[in-house]
N, C-alpha and C positions, 0 to 999 in steps of 0.2 A: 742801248741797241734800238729800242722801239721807238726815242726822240731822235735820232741820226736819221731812223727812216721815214718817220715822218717828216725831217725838215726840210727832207729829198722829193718827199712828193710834194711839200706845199712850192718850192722854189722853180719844181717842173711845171707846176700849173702855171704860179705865176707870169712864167716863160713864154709858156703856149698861150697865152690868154691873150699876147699883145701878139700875136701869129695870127690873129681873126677867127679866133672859136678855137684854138689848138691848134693846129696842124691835124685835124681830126681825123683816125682811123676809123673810117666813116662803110658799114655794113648796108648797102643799099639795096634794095629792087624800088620799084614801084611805088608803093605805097607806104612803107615803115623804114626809118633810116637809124641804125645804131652809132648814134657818137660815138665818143671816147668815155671811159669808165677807168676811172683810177683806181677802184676795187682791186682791180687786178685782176679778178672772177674769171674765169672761163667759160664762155657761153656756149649752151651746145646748140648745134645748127638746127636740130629740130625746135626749139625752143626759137629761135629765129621765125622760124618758116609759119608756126604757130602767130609770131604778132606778123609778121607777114598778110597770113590769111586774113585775120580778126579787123587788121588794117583794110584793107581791099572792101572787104563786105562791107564795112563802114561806113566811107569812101562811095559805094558803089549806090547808100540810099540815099543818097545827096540828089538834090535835080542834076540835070545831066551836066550844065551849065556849068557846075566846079568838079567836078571829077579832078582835072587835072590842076586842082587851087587848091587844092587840102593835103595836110600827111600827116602822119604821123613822125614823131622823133623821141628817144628816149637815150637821156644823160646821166654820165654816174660821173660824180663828184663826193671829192672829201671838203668835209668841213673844217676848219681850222680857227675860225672866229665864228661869232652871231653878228654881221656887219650885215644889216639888210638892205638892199635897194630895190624899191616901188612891191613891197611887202615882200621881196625872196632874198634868198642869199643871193649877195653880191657873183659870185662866182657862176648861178645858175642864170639869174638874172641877163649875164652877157651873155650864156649859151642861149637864151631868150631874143636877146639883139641878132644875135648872128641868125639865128633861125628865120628872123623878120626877112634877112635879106636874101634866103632863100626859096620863101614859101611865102604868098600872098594869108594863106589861112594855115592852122596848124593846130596839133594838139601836142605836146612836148609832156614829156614824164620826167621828173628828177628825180636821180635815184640817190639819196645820201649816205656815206659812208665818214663815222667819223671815229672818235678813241671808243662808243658805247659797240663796237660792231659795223659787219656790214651792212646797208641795207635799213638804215633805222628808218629813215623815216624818206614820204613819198612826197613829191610835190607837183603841182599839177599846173600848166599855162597854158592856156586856151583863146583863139582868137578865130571867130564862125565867120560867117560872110553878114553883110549889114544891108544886104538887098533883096529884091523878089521878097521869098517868105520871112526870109530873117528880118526884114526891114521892121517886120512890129514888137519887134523882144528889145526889153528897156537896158540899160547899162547893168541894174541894178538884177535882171533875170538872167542874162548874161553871166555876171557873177556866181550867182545860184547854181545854174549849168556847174560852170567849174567845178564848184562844190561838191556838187552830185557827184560827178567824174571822180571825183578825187576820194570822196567819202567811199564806193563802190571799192576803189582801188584795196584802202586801208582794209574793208570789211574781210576781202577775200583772203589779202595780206596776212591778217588776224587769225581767219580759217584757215590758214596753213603754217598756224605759230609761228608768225614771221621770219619765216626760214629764207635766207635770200636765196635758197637756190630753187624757190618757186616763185620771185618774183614775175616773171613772166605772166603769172596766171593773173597775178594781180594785176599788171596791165591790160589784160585782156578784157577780166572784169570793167575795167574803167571804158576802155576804147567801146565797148559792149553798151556801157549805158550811156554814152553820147548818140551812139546810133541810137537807141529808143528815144532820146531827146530830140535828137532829129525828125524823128516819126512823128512826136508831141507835135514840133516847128510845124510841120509840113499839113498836120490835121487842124492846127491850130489858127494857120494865118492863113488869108482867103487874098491875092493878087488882085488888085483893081486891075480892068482890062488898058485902060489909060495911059496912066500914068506907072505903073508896074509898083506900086507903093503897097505893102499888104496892111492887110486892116482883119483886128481879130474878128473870128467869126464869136456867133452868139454864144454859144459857151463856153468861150476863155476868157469874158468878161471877170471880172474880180480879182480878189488879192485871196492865194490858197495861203493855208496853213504852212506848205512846205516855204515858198519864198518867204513869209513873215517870220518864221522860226530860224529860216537859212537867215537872213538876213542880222540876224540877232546875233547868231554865230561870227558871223565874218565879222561882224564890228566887234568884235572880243569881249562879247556879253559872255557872262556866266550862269548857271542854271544851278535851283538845288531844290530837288522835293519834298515834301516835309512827309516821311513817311506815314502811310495808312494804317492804322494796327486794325486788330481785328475787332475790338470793339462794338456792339452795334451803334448805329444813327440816330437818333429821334426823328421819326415823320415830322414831316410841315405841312399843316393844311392849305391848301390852294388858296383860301384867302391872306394869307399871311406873305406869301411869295407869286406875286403874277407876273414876273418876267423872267423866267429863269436864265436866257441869255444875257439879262444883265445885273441880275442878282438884285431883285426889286424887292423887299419887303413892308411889312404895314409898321406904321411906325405914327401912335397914337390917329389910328383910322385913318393914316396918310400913306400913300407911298413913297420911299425911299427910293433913292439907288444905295448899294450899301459904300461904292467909293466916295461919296457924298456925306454921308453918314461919317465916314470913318476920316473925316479930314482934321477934324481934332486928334484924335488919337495920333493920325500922321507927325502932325505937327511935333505931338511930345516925341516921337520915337525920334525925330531931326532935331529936334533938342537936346535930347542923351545922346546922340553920336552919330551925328550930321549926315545922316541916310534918309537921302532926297529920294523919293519913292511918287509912284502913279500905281492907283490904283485900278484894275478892270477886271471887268468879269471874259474879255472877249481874251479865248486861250492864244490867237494869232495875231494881234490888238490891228486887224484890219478894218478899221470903221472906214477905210478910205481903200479902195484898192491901191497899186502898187505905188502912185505916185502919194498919195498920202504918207506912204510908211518914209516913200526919201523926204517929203516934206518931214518928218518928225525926225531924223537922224541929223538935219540941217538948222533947224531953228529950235526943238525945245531945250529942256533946263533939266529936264527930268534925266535921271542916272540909270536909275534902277527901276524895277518893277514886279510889283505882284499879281498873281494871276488868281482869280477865282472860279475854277471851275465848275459846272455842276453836273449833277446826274441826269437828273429828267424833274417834272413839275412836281414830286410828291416826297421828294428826296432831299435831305442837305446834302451838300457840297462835302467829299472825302480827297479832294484834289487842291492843291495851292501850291504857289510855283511862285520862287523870287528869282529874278534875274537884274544881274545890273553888270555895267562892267568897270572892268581892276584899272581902265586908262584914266576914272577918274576919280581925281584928290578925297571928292566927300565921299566916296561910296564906302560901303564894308567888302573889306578885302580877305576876312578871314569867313570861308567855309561856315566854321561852328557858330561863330556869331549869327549868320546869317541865317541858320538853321535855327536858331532861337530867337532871333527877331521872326521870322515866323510862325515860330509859333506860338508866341505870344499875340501876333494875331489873327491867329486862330485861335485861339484859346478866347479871345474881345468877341470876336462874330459869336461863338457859340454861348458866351455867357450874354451875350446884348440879347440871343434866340431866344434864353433860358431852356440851352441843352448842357447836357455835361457828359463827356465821355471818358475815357483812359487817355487820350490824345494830350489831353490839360494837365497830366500831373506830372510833377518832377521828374527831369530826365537824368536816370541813374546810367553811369558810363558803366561798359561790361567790364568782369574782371580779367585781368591776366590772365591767360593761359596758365597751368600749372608749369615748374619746372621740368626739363625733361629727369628721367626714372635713369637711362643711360645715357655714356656719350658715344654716340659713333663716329670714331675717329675714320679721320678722311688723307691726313695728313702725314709723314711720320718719314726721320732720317734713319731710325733705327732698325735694326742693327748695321754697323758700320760694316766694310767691305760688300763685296758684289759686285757685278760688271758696272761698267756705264754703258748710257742708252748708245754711245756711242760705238761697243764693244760688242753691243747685242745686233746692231744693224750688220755692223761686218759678218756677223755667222748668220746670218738671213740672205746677205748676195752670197756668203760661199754654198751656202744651200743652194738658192735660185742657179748658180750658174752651172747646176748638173742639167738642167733643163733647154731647151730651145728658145730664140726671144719670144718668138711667138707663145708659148707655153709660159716663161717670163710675164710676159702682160697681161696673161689671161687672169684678171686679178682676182677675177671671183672665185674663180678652182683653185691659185695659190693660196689666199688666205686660210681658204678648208685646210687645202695642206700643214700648213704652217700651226691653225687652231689644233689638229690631232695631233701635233705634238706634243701638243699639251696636255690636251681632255680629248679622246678619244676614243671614251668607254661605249660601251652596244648604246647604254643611256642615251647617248647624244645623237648617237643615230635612227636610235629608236621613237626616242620622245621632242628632243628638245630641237636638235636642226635637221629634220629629216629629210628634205630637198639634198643635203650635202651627203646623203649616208654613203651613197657608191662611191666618192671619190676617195683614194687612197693617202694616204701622209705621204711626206717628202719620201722620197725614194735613197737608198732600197730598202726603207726600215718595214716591219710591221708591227702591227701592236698586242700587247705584252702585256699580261698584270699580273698582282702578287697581294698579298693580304695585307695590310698594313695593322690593323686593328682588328679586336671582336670586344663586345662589350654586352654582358647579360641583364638585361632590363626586365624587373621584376613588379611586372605588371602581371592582370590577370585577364586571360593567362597569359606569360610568360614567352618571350622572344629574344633572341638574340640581334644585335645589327654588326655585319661587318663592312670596311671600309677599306677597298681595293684600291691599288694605285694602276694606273694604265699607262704604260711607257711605251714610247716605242724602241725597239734593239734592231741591228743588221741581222739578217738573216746568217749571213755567213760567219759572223766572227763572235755575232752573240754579245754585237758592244751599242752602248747609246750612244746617238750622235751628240758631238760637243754642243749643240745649242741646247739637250735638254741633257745633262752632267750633271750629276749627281756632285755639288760644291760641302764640301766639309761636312759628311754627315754625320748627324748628332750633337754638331755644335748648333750658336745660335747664327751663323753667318746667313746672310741670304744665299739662298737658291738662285738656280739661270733666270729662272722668270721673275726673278726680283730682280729689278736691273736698278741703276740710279739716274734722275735726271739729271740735265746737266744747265739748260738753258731755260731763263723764264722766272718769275715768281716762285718755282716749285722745285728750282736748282735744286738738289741734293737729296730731293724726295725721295723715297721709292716707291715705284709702282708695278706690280704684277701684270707683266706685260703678255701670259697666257691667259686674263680675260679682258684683257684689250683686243687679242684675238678673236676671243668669244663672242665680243660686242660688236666687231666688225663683221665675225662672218654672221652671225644671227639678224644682221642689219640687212644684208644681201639676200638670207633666206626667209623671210619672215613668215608665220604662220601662230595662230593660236596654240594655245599646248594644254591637251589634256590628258589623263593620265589611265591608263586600266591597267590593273593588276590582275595576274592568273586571268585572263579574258572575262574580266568580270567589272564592267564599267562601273568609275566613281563619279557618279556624272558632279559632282559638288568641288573634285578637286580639279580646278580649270586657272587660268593664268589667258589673259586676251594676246598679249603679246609675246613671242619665245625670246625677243629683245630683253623684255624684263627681265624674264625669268631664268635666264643665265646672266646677268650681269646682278645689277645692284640688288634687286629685288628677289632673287637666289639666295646672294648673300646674308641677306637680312633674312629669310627663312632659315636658313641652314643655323644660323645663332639661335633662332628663335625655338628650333626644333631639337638643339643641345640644350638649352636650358629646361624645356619642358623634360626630356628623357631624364636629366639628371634629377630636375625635383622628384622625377618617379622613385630614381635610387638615391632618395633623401642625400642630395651631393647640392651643392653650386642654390641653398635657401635663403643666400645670402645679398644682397645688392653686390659686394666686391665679386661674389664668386660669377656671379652672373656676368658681370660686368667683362671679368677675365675670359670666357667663352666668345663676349660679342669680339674683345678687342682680338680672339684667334679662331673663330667663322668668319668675320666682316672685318680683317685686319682693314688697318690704315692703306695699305698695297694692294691689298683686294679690291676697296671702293674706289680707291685712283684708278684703277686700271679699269674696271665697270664706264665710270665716268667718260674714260677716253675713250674707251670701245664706242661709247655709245657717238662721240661726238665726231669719231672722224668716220664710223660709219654714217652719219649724219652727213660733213660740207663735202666729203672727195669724190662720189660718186661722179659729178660733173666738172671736176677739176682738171679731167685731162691726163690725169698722174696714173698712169700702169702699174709699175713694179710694186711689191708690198714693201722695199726697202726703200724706197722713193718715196714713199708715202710718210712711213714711218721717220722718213731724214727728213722733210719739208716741216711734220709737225712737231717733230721735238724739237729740232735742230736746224730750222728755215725758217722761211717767210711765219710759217703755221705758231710759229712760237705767239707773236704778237697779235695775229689775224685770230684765228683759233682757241689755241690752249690757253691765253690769257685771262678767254672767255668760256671758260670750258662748262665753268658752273652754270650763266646763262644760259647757254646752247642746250645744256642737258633738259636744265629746270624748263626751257621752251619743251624739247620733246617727250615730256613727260607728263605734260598740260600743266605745270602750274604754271600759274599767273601775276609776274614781278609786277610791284606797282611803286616808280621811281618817287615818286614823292611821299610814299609812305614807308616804301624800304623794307619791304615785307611781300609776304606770296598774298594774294587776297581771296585765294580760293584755295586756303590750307586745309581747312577742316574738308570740303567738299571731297577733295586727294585725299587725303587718308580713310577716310571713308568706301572712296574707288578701290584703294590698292587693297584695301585692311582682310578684304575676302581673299582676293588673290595669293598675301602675303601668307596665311594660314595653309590656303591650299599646299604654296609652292613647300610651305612645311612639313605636309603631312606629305606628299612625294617625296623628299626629304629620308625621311622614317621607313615610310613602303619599301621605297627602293633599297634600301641598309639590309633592309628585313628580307627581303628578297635575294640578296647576296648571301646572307648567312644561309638560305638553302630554304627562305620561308615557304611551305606547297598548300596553306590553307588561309582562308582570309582572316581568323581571328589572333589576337596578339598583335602584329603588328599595325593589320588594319585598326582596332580599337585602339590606339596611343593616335595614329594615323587622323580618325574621326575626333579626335578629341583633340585634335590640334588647330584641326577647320574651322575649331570655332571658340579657337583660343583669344582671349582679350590682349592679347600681351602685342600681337602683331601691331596693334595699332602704336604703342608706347613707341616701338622701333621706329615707326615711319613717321612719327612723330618728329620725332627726336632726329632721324635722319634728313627730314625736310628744313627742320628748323637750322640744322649745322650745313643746309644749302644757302641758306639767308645769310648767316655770318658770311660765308665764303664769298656771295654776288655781294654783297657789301663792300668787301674788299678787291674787287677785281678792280683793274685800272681804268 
């Protein structure tokens, strides 16, 4: 399915591309003009009107002279090869050509869309005017420019967990920092009266740090710091070092330079493993302003380079930077290597000083992570029978169609509806989505509960928790509607909201599609969640987001919070028995469904798609299978802040997240407990409240989200 449709967009491009730019559905005013976008996205017009504006202002701090020579453009393409031409892909590349023949000057944004997602990555092509002010900016600052643009773009990008459906901002960000480049241009270049030719004024003489480090970048240099530990330094006395910008020291009553110094040492290290190196103390290596630096990317030999930097005249140097780049044969291509050829020499500077620090001694690699304690299953076809998603969507239109279109589309008040079919309880109106509390379930039902459990928890003192189910029945006949049917009870069949997937990697899953409603409507509502019992505020048990705390991060409380009650009635002491509690609080169906709550509350908002059944058929069973749910793990792990690193294949800010949630996850347990306790008729704060407190700062929370983060890695491993 997802190669047939991609072989449809790639042969569409192709098509359009020998049409002169596509046949481009071209979004135009004035100043910002939308290509074509094979995404397929749906752009909302405010979102328009936004690079619209950003455009114009832009545009508008230009001298008067190009107002009508500049625009902005912004292009969405899929990727389908790495075929680069004049450094972009081939296919943006010609959106680049075509643009030439419509716009004297321009700023073009590429938006890439490829198998990793929508929206991965930015690309940026830039062409200013080369006269009046512009005339004194060099190819190579020019270049820079770009960069900037484009760097600014990512940054924002990044700031909004690369979610494509803030793109927009991200270009804004960029269009934003060309106008301040513009400002620089226009302060920076002074117009001879003459000959109209601009010439820098006095101080934009030199070559700045940003162009010598940009510069290094674009030519596909690489960087890697040789970490600071804490350590202290040895002072150096002022006779020993008198040039600090260029790392002078006394060297038998002589002065050095120490790149001078160290040219033996160079020697050996390109003898062990052919890393041609320059050494300098200058951190921008501008000994020449700008045209020195193209002279040095045009004629030397040198690959790589170390930097020595220093503090101030009484200080050694806690700073060293190796840069080289991967385009060439002798250089060192591996990270680690690189990080130990440096510092080895650092470790030469500091013993030639006669300093020693912790910096010089054997670099011990950290250990493994411990295994995880549980597993939290994510996955799971059991038990056999249950609807298909495709059985649940149908009793979703025969629902919707008691209603008006208008009432239909009003997506945000149907999903409420459709969530109180499920969960329902005052809880959720009280605590957890309380924006949605007045609106009522599908009609004509109302809601209903009954006791499902009580269980006596023999702590001291002593409390009970019970465990209500909240349905909703018709008024009139006293019956539940067929979408929440009561399916074989007592056996192990699935339930309604267990339905089965049908389409995608996760065919034949099941997923609990009552907190897939959870996650979409608490996406719509959103608000922190804190909790007070008998009006008597906990200020400690809190949750930042009520997204979490009904979906995944619920469920990992709620196991968390059966394990602790049971340790209390000496039950579940056991790794298995415990284990059996996560796998029926946080079933496999339970985190599927979290997961997708959270994710199509996440892309649909600006999709254009109304009905919740329309919604619900695009991503199980449409376009969303491959666009979306393929990615479902990524999408999540972005909005949740962790941070995938492809080449390591790992979150890289694991510990940091578990550490975020680990409070939350306690809390969301000890509300958990309160509220049970509260149901069984609790009218005083002791009892349940102490199991309650003593859950807030329970260690176990962390193992959960552990172990849950980590079975997010396996799973983005395996996405397509």
């Amino acid at each position: 399915m997802k190669g047939k449709r991609n072989q449809k967009i790639y042969f569409f491009a192709s098509f359009m591309a020998i049409q002169l730019f596509f046949n481009l559905q071209v979004h135009a005013q004035n100043c910002f003009t939308k290509l074509f976008d094979a995404s397929g996205v749906v752009i909302a017009q405010s979102q328009l009107d936004a690079l619209q504006s950003a455009s114009c202002e832009m545009i508008d701090s230009l001298p008067a002279s190009f107002h009508d020579s500049l625009k902005v453009y912004d292009f969405g393409f899929y990727l389908h090869n790495e075929t680069m031409v004049g450094g972009y892909p081939a296919i943006f590349q010609t959106a680049i050509n075509d643009v030439k023949q419509q716009s004297k000057y321009y700023l073009i944004f590429g938006k890439q869309t490829d198998k990793n997602g929508i929206y991965t990555k930015f690309w940026v092509a830039m062409n200013l005017p080369t006269r009046a002010q512009f005339s004194c900016m060099t190819e190579l600052q020019r270049e820079v420019y770009a960069k900037r643009v484009l760097k600014k773009t990512e940054e924002k990008y990044t700031e909004r967990n690369n979610l494509f459906m803030f793109y927009h901002e991200a270009e804004i960000a960029g269009i934003k920092e060309l106008q301040k480049i513009i400002g620089e241009i226009k302060e920076c270049c002074i117009v001879a009266n003459r000959n109209g030719v601009a010439e820098r004024s006095a101080g934009c003489d030199g070559c700045s740090d940003e162009i010598a480090n940009s510069y290094f970048e674009m030519a596909d240099f690489r960087t890697v710091e040789l970490p600071v530990s804490v350590a202290d330094f040895a002072t150096i006395s002022a006779p020993k070092i008198k040039d600090v910008s260029n790392c002078k020291f006394s060297k038998n009553g002589q002065l050095a330079y120490l790149g001078i110094h160290f040219s033996d040492f160079v020697a050996d290290i390109n003898d062990r493993i052919s890393f041609n190196l320059i050494v300098t103390s200058n951190q921008s290596l501008c000994t020449n302003p700008v045209q020195g630096l193209e002279d040095f990317s045009r004629q030397q030999e040198f690959n790589c380079w170390i930097d020595f930097g220093t503090q101030n005249a009484g200080n050694a140097s806690t700073y060293i930077k190796v840069v080289w780049n991967q385009d060439k044969a002798k250089c060192v291509k591996d990270p680690q290597l690189a990080q130990l050829v440096v510092r080895d020499l650092y470790c030469y500077l500091y013993s030639e000083l006669a300093l020693f620090n912790s910096e010089c001694s054997v670099v011990i690699p950290p250990s493994p992570p411990p295994a995880c304690s549980f597993d939290i299953p994510v996955t799971s076809a059991s038990p056999n029978g249950g609807l298909t998603i495709t059985q649940f969507i149908q009793l979703i239109r025969n629902e919707e169609a008691k209603y008006s279109q208008a009432e239909q589309e009003d997506t945000k008040t149907m999903i409420t509806r459709f969530r109180k079919v499920f969960y329902g309880s005052p809880a959720w109106d009280n605590n957890l989505i309380k924006p949605a509390a007045s609106i009522s379930c599908i009609k004509p039902y109302v809601i209903k509960n009954s006791e499902n459990s009580r269980k006596y928890i023999h702590s001291t003192p002593p409390f009970e928790m019970v465990d209500k189910g909240f349905f909703p029945v018709d008024p009139n006949t006293n019956q539940r509607p067929t979408i929440n049917a009561v399916t074989n009870p007592g056996s192990n069949a699935p339930q309604t909201q267990e339905v089965r997937l049908e389409m995608g990697t996760h065919a034949n899953f099941l997923i609990d599609i009552g907190h897939t409603l959870c996650g979409m409507d608490a996406f719509n509502n959103q608000h922190a969640f804190t909790y007070t019992i008998k009006d008597v505020p906990i200020s400690s048990l809190s949750v930042d987001r009520n997204i979490d705390a009904v979906t995944w991060l619920g469920d990992l409380a709620s196991a968390q919070a059966e394990i602790v009650v049971a340790n209390i009635n000496e039950s579940a002491q056991y790794p298995n028995e415990q284990q059996a509690l996560i796998n029926h609080y946080a079933s496999a169906p339970d985190m599927l469904g979290d997961i997708d709550g959270v994710v199509i509350g996440l892309v649909y908002p600006t999709s254009g798609i109304k009905k919740v059944s329309d919604i619900l058929e695009h991503y199980y069973l449409g376009a969303g299978v491959s666009t979306y749910q393929e990615k479902r793990y990524s999408l999540f792990a972005q909005n949740i802040g962790l941070t995938w690193s492809i080449s390591e294949q790992k979150f890289t800010n694991l510990e940091e997240k578990i550490k975020h949630f680990n409070d939350q996850t306690n809390d969301a347990a000890a509300y958990y407990v309160a509220g049970a306790a509260l149901e069984a008729g609790l009218t005083s704060i002791p009892g349940g409240c102490f199991v309650a407190s003593a859950i807030s700062l329970n260690p176990q929370g962390k193992e959960l989200l552990r172990c849950f983060f980590l079975k997010l890695e396996e799973k983005i491993k395996l996405e397509p």
